[in-house]
C-alpha positions in Angstrom: -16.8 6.0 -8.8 -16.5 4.5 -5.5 -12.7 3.7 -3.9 -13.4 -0.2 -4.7 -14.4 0.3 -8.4 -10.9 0.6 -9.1 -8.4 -2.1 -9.6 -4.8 -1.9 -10.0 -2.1 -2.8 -12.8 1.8 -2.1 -12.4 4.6 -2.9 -13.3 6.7 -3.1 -10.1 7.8 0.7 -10.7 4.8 2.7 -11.5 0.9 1.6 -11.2 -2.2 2.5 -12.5 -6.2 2.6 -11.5 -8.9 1.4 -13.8 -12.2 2.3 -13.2 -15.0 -0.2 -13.7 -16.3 2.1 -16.5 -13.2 1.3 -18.2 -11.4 4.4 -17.5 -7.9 4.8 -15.8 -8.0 7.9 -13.7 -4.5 7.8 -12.1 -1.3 7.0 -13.3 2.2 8.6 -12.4 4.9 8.1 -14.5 8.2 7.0 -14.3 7.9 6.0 -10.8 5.2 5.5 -8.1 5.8 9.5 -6.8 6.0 11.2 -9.9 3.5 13.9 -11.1 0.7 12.1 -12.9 -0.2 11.8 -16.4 -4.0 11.2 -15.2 -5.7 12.6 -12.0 -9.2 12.5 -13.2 -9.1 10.0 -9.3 -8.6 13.1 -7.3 -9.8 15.9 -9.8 -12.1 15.7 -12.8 -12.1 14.6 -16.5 -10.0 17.9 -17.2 -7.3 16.4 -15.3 -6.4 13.7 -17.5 -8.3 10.1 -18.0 -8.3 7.6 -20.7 -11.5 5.8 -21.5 -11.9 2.7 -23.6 -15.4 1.3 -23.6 -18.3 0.2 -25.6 -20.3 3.5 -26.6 -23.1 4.6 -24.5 -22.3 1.9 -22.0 -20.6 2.9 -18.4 -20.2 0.2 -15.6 -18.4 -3.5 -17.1 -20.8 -6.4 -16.3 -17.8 -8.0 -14.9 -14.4 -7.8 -14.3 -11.5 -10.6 -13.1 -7.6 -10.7 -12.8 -6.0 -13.4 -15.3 -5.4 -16.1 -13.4 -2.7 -15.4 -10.8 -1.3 -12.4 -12.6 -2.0 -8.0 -12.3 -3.6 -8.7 -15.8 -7.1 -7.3 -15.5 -9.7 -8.3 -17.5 -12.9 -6.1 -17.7 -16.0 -7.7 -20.0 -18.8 -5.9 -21.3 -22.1 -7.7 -22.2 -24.4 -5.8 -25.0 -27.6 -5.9 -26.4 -25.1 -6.5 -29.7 -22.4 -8.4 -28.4 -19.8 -8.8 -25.9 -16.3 -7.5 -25.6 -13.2 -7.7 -23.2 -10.6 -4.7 -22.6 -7.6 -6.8 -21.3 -5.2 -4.1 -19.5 -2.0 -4.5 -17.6 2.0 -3.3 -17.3 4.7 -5.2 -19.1 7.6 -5.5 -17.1 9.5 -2.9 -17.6 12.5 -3.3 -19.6 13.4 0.3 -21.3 10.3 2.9 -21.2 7.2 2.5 -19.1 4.4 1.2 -21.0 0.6 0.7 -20.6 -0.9 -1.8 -22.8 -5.1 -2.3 -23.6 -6.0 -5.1 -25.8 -9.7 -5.1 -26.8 -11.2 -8.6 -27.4 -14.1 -9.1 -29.3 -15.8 -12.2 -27.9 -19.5 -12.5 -28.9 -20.9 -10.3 -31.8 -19.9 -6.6 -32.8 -20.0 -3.7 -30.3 -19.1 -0.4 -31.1 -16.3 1.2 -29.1 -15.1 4.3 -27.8 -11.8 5.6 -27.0 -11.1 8.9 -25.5 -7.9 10.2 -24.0 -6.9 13.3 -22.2 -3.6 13.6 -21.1 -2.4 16.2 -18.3 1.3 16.0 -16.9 2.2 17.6 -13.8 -0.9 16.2 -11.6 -3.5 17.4 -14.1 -2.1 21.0 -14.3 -0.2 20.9 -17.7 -1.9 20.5 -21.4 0.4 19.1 -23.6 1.2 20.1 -26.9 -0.2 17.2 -28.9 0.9 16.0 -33.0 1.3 13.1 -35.0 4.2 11.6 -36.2 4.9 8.4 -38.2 0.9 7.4 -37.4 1.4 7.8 -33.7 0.3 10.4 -31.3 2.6 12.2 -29.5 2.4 14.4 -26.7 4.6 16.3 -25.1 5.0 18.8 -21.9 8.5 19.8 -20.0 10.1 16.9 -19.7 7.0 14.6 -19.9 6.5 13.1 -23.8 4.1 10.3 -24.1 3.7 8.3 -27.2 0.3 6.5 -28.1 0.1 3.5 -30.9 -3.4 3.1 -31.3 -5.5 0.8 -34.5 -7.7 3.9 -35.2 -6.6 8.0 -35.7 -7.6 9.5 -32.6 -9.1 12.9 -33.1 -8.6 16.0 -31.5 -11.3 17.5 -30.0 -11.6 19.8 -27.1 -10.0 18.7 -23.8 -9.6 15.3 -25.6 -8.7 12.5 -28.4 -11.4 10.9 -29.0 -11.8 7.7 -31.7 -14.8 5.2 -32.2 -14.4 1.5 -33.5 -16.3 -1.9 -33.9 -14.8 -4.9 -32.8 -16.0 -8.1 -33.9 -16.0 -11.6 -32.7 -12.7 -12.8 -32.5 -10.8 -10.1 -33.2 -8.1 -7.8 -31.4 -7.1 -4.5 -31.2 -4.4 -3.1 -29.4 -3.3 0.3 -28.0 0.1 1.5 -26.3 0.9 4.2 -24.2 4.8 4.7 -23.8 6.1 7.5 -21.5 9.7 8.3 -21.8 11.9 11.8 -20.9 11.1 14.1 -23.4 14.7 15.2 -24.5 15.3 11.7 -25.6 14.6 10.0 -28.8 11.4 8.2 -30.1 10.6 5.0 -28.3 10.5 1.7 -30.2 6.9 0.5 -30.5 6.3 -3.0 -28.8 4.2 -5.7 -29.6 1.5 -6.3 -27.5 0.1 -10.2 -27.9 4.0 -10.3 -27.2 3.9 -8.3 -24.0 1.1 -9.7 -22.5 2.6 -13.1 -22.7 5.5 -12.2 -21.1 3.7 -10.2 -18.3 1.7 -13.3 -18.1 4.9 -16.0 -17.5 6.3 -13.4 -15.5 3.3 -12.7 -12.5 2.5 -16.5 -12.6 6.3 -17.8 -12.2 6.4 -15.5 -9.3 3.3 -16.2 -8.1 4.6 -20.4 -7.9 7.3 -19.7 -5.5 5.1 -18.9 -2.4 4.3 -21.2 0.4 0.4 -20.7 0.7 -1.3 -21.1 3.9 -4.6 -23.6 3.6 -7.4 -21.2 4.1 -8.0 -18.1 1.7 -5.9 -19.1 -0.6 -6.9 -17.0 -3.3 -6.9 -13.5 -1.1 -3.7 -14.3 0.1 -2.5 -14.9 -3.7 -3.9 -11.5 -5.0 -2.5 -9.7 -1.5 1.3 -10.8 -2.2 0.6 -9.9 -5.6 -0.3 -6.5 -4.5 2.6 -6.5 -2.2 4.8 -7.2 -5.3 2.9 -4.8 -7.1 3.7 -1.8 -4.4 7.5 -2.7 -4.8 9.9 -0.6 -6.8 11.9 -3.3 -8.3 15.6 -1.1 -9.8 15.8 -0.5 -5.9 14.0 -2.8 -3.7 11.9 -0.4 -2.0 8.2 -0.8 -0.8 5.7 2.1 -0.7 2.6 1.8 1.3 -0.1 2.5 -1.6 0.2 4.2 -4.9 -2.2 7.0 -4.5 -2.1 10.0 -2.7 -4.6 12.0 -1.2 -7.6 9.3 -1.2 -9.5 10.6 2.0 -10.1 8.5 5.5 -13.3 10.7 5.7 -15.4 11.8 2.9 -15.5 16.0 2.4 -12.7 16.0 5.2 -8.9 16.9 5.7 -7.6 13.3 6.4 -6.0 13.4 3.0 -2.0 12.1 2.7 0.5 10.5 0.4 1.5 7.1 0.6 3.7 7.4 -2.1 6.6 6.8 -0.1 8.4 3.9 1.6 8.0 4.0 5.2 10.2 1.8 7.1 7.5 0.1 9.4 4.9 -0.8 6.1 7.9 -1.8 4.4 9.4 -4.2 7.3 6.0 -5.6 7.9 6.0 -6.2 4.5 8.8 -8.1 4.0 8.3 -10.4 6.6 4.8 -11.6 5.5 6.6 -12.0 1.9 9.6 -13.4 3.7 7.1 -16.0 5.7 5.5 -16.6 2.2 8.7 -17.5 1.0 10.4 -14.8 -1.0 13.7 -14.5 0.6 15.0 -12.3 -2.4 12.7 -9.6 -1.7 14.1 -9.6 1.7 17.4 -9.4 0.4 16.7 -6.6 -2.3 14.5 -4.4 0.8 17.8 -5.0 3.3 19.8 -3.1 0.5 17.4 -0.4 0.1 17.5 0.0 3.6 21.0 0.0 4.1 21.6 2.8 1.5 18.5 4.6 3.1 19.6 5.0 6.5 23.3 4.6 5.5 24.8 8.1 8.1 23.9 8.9 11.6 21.7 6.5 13.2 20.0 9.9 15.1 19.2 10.6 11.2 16.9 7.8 10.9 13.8 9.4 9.1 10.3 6.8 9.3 9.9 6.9 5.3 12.0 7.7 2.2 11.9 8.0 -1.0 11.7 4.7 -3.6 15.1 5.2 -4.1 16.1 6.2 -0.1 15.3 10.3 -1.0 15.0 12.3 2.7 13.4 14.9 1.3 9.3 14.7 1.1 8.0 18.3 1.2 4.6 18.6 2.4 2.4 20.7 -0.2 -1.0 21.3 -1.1 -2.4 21.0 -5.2 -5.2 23.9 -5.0 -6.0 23.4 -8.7 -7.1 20.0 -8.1 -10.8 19.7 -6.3 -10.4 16.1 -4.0 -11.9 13.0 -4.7 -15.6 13.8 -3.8 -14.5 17.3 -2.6 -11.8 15.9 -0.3 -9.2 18.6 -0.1 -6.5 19.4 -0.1 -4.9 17.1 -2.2 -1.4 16.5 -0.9 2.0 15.3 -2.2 4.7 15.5 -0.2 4.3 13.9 3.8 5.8 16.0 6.5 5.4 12.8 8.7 8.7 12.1 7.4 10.6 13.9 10.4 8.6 12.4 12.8 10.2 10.8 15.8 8.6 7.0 15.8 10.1 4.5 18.0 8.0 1.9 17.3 10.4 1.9 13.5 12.7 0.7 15.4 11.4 -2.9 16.9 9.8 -3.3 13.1 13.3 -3.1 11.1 15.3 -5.1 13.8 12.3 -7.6 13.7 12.2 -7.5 10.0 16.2 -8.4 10.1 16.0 -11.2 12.4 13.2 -13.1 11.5 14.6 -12.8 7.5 17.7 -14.4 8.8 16.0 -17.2 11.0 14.2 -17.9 7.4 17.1 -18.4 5.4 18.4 -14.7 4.3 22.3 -15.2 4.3 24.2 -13.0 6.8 25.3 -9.5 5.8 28.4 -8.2 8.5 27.1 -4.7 6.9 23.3 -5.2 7.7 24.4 -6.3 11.4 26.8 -3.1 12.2 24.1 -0.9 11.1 21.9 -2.2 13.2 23.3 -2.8 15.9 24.1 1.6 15.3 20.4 1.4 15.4 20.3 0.1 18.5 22.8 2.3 19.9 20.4 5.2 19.5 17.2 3.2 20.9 19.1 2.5 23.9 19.3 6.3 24.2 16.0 7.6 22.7 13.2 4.6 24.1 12.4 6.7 27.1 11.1 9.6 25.3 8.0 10.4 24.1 7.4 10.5 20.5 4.6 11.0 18.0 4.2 7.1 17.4 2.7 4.4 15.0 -0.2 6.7 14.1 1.9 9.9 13.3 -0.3 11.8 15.6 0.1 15.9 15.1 -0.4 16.5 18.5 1.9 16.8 21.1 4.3 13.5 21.6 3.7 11.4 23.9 4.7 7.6 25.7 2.7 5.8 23.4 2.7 2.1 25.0 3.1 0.6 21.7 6.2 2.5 21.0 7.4 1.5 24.1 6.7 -2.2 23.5 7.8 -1.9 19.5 11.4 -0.5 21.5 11.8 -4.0 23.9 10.9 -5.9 20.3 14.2 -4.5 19.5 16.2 -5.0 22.3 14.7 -8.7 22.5 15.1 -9.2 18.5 19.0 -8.2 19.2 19.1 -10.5 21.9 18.1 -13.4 20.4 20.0 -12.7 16.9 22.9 -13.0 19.2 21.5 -16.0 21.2 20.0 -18.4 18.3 22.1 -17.1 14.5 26.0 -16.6 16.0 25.6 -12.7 16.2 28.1 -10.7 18.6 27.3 -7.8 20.6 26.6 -6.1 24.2 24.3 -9.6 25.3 24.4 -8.4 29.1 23.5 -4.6 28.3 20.7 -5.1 25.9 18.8 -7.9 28.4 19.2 -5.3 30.6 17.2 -3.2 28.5 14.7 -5.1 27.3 13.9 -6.3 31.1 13.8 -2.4 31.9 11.3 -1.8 28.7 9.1 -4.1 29.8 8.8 -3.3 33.5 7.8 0.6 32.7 5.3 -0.5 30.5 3.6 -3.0 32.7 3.8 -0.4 36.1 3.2 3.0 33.7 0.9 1.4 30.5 -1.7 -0.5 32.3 -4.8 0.5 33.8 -5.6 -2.1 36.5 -8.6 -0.5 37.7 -10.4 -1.3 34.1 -7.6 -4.3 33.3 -6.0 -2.9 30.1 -3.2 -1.5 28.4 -3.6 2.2 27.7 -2.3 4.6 24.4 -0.2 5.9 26.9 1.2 6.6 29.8 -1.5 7.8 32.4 -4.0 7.7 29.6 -7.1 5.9 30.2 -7.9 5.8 26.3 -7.6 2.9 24.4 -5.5 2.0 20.9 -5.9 -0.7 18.6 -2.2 -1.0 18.2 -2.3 -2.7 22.0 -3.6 -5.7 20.2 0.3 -6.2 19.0 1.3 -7.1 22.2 0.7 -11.0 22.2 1.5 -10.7 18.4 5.0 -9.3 19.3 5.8 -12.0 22.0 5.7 -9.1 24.6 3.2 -11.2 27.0 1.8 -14.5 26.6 -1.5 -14.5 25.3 -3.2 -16.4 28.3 -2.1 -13.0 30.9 -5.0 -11.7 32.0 -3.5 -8.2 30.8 -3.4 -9.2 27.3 -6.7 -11.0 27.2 -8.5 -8.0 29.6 -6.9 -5.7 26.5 -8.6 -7.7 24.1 -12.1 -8.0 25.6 -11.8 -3.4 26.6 -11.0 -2.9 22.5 -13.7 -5.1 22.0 -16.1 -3.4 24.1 -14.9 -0.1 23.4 -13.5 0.0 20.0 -15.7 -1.8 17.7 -18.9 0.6 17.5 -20.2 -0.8 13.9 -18.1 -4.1 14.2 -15.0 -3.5 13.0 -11.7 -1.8 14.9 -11.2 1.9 15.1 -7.7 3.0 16.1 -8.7 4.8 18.9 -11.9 7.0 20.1 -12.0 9.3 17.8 -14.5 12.7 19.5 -14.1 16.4 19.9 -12.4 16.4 22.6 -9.5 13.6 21.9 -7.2 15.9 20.8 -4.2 13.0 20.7 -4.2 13.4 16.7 -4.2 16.8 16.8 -6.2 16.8 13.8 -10.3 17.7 12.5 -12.9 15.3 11.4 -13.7 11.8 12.0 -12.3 8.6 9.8 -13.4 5.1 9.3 -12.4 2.0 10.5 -8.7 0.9 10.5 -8.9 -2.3 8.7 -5.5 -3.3 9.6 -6.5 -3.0 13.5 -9.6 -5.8 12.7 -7.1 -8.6 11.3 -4.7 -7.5 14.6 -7.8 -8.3 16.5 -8.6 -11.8 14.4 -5.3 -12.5 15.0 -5.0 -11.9 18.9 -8.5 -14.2 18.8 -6.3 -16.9 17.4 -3.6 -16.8 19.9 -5.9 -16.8 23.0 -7.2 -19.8 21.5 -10.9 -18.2 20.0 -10.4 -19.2 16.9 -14.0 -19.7 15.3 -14.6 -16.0 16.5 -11.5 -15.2 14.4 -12.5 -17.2 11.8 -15.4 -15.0 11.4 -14.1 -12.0 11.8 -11.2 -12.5 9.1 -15.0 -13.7 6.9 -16.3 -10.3 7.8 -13.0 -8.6 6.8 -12.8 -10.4 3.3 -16.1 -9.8 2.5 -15.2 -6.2 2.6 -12.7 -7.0 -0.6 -13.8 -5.6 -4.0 -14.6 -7.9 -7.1 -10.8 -8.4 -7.6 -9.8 -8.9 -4.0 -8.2 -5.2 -3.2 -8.6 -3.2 0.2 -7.9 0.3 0.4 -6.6 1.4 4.4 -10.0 2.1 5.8 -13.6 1.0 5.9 -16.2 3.2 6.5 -19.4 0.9 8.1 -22.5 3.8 7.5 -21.7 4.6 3.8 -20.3 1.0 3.4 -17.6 2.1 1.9 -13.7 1.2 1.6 -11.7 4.4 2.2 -8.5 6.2 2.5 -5.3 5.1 0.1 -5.9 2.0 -1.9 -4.5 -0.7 -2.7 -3.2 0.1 1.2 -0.1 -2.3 1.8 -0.7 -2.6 5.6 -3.8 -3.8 5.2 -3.1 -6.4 2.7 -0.3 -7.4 5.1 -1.8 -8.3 7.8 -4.5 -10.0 5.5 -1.8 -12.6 4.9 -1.2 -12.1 8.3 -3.8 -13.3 9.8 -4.5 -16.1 7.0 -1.1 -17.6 8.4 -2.1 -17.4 12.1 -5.5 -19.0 11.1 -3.6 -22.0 9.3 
């Protein structure tokens, strides 16, 4: 299937994809970046899927999210009747479960269930039994437990059961993951469950403040946001896949599994704007007793729980989604040097406070030892917001990401009662911002460059009105505007940068798609230089690019019409919200 015929369910820990067939091909279990207990996404059926549709049928005639909840919904009309799968994550309170409800609605169908269940990222077969009418399976320290309404039968790579459901009625399966040197997990009740899930998405869901247009793609991106959250430590990974590639058959293939500090600022402040000042408070902790050392320590991502260590390795036993290898877990990114982190977090920090996060003397030494290190590290070069593995360089949007800092711990001092060096750090912002007008802009062609003496262009540029680093009427920002336009939008939407054979700033092979996080910079840069119906149409073009439930993986690729790369992708769901803001 296609990126966008997945949706996503979670339970603000761990999330799964469900196929419009019915099938969930990805799950990883206890947390967001543990081995999986399905990889039939980036593999095949040997690697672990669990199917429940009508039999002989494949794609759902149509599928919806319950109200304002991660409750899916998939319905199935056939020549017999019609039935609805309802699937989603309870909130988790002792195991991790995953809960499918089938609904008969109209008529009888006939069903089919079939399971296969491979620990380890689709590598390990698990000794499978039954005990007290359940199935159990177990590997290492992986043990699943299934409650199903029918004895599933073993056959092959599989369990495999058949069923007719008739109007009106309901059965339920439940598939409980707990450590396997612990005892049997209670069974729970699902009618129960999914009431609870229910109260609990649409509670959360009526505390936001909800710009006018859009209202129901903003809902379903904070939801996501929400979703991508890992709630026992307030951390924020950037998507919960790994691996999904930015060009089909290439090497463009990472894990997202992690929480890197920018995503996770950026974030925070479109849930903070939204109105969800806890998260902000939960994310500062996380953050805190992430970074909690040296300040020269600061790594750009981290485990859920603040880990350092994110080994870079490839899975040869799995084949790629559509041949896309290698499949990776792990990011070596993670000791990147990325200034632009920097600007993001102290950004992140002020603008929670000017929205009503109370003050934390903790949160405001540490950063302020953040800033300590910025004020000796901004003039180097670095591999920046992209994670380039090419050489490093003095990537203008690091550059303007540092004065974001200096300027965000100016004004914390300024405008919320803050102490600190005032004199030294206006001093360094006003230094920041003179290099990068006299070394970052081209004023031959009238633009900001990717870097210094550079003629190439970068989407990130587009940040710099956003930021408050120029007004939006200077001719710099609006001549950097009109050169990504001309140069950067081949098919209509934003790549990064030029992406040919001999750009070697990436360091990398192969081509990708478009950036869809750079298109809503652009819609929103329209906005501030006061073209707002051409924004308005671009942020159209961009949510038309949505899939039936309103999800947007990190890239779109304009020949094959496809979305691609990691998906659900947090950034781009961000600046969706974004953009909806600037627009209202």
């Amino acid at each position: 299937m296609r990126i966008e015929d997945y949706a996503l369910i979670g339970d603000t820990q761990s999330a799964a994809l469900v196929g419009r067939d019915g099938s969930i091909d990805w799950l990883c279990l206890p947390r967001f970046d543990s081995p999986s207990c399905f990889a039939k996404l980036l593999g095949d059926e040997s690697n672990g899927f669990w199917r429940l549709a009508p039999t002989g049928h494949q794609m759902a005639t149509r599928r919806a999210y319950s109200n304002d909840t991660l409750i899916l919904e998939t319905v199935w009309e056939t020549s017999t009747g019609t039935v609805k799968v309802i699937d989603f994550m309870p909130p988790r309170h002792a195991n991790p479960a995953l809960v499918r409800i089938v609904e008969g609605v109209s008529g009888t169908v006939d069903m089919t269930a079939e399971i296969s269940i491979r620990f380890d990222y689709g590598r390990i077969v698990p000794w499978a039994r039954r005990f007290d009418g359940r199935l159990h399976a177990i590997g290492g320290p992986d043990s699943v437990w299934i409650d199903a309404p029918l004895r599933l039968e073993g056959s092959g790579d599989r369990h495999t059961g058949t069923f007719t459901i008739a109007s009106g009625q309901r059965r339920s399966f439940v598939f409980t993951w707990h450590p396997s040197h612990q005892p049997q997990p209670y069974g729970i009740d699902a009618g129960e469950q999914l009431a609870k899930t229910s109260l609990f998405w649409e509670e959360w869901v009526s505390r936001c403040w909800l710009p006018s247009p859009c209202r129901a793609a903003v809902v379903r991106s904070l939801i996501t946001l929400k979703a991508l959250t890992y709630s026992p430590t307030g951390g924020i990974v950037a998507a919960p896949t790994t691996s999904l590639p930015e060009h089909l058959g290439g090497a463009r293939n990472w894990d997202y599994r992690y929480c890197w500090l920018r995503d996770a600022a950026m974030t925070l402040d479109a849930l903070t704007e939204s109105g969800y000042i806890t998260e902000a408070g939960a994310w500062l902790d996380w953050l805190l007793r992430a970074i909690a050392g040296r300040p020269e320590d600061l790594q750009i991502m981290y485990g859920v729980a603040g880990e350092r260590r994110l080994p870079e390795q490839a899975l040869d036993w799995l084949a790629g989604y559509e041949g896309s290898r290698p499949v990776r877990i792990g990011n070596g990114a993670a000791g990147q040097l990325q200034l632009d982190v920097y600007g993001e977090v102290l950004n992140c920090f002020y603008r929670a406070r000017k929205l009503g996060m109370p003050p934390y003397d903790y949160a405001w030494s540490t950063v302020c030892r953040l800033m300590d290190f910025l004020e000796r590290s901004w003039d180097q070069p670095d591999e920046g917001l992209w994670e380039v593995r090419g050489p490093r360089r003095h990537f203008v949007h690091s550059k303007v990401m540092a004065w974001v800092a200096a300027d965000r711990q100016v004004r914390a001092i300024e405008e919320l009662g803050h102490t600190g060096p005032l004199d030294r750090w206006r001093a360094m912002r006003d230094r920041i911002h003179a290099e990068v007008c006299g070394k970052g802009f081209d004023p031959d062609r009238g633009t900001f460059t990717q870097s210094y003496g550079s003629r190439e262009l970068d989407a990130a540029l587009l940040l710099i009105p956003i930021v408050g680093f120029l007004p939006p009427e200077d001719p710099r920002v609006i001549g950097t505007i009109d050169a990504i336009e001309r140069e950067l939008m081949p098919d209509g939407f934003v790549l990064r940068y030029p992406m040919s054979e001999i750009n070697d700033v990436d360091g990398l092979p192969g081509a990708e798609g478009a950036f869809l996080a750079c298109s809503f910079w652009l819609a929103e840069a329209l906005v501030l230089i006061g073209r707002k119906s051409e924004a308005m149409d671009l942020f159209e073009r961009l949510l038309a690019l949505t899939n039936d439930v309103g999800l947007l993986a990190e890239e779109y690729d304009p020949v094959r019409a496809r979305q691609m790369g990691n998906f659900p992708q947090a950034f781009t769901h961000i600046h969706l919200i974004r953009t909806a803001q600037a627009l209202s």
